[in-house]
C-alpha positions in Angstrom: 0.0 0.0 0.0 3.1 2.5 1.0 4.0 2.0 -2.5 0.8 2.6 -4.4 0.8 5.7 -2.1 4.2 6.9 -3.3 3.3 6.6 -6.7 0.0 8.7 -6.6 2.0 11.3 -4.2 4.7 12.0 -6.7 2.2 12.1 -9.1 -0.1 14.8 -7.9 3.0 16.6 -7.1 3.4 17.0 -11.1 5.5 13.9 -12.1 5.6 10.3 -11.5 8.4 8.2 -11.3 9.0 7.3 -15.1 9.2 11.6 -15.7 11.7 11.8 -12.6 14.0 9.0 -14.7 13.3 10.7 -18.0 14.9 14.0 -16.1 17.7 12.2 -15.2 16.2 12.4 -11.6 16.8 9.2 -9.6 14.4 8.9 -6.9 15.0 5.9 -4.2 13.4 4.6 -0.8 16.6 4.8 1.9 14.6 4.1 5.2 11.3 2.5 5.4 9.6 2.5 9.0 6.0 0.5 9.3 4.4 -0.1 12.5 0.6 -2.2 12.2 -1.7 -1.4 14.7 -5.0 -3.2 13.8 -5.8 -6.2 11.4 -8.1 -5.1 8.7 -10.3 -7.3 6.7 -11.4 -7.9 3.3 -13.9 -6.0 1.6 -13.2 -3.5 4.0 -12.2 0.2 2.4 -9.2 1.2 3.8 -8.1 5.3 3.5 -4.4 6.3 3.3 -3.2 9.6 3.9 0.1 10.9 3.0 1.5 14.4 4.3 5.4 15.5 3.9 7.1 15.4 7.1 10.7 17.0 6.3 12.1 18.0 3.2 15.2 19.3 1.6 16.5 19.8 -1.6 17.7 16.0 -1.9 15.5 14.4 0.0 12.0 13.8 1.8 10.1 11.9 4.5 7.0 10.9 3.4 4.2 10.1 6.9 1.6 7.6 6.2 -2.0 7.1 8.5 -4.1 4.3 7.3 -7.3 4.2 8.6 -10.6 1.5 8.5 -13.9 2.4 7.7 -14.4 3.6 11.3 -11.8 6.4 10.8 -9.3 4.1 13.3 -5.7 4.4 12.6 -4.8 0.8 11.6 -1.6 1.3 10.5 1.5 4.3 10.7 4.4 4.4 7.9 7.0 6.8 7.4 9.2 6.3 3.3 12.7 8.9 3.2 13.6 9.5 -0.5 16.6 10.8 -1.9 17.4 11.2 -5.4 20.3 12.2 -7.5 20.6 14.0 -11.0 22.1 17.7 -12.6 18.9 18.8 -11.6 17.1 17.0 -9.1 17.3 19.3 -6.0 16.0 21.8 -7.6 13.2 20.1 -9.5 12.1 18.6 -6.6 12.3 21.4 -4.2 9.9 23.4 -6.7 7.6 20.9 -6.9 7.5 20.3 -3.1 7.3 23.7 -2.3 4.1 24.4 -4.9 2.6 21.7 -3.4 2.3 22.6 0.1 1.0 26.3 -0.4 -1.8 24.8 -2.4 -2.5 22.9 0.5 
């Protein structure tokens, strides 16, 4: 799910994964922290949210909730990305920065 969740942040941010490697932009997972709380059940709908916690120009920490249908926090996740490239500090600070003063 932290995965899926990447993908759709980076996304809405402007650029997935397959533009950040067209850019020359190399984005990787460093750290990976998961801590599971509550089972949860199929066919339940689960809802993950995904806020920045810290970034700088070479790198973020993504913070993940997920929560079960009853709004209960089943499960916390935390993702640090760096990423390499001519320009990647820069593209990704922009992005980053746009992003959170839409918010």
């Amino acid at each position: 799910m932290v995965r899926i969740r990447q993908d759709r942040f980076f996304r809405e941010m402007g650029f997935s994964f397959s533009d950040m490697n067209k850019l020359s932009v190399s984005p990787a997972v460093v750290d990976l922290h998961l801590q599971f709380k509550a089972p949860a059940a199929y066919p339940q709908v689960l809802t993950i949210i995904t806020k920045i916690g810290t970034f700088a120009p070479h790198k973020v920490q993504l913070v993940y909730e997920t929560l079960n249908e009853s709004g209960e926090v089943i499960n916390t996740a935390e993702t640090f990305h760096i990423w390499g490239g001519p320009t990647a500090g820069r593209l990704i600070s922009r992005r980053i920065c746009r992003m959170c003063m839409r918010k």
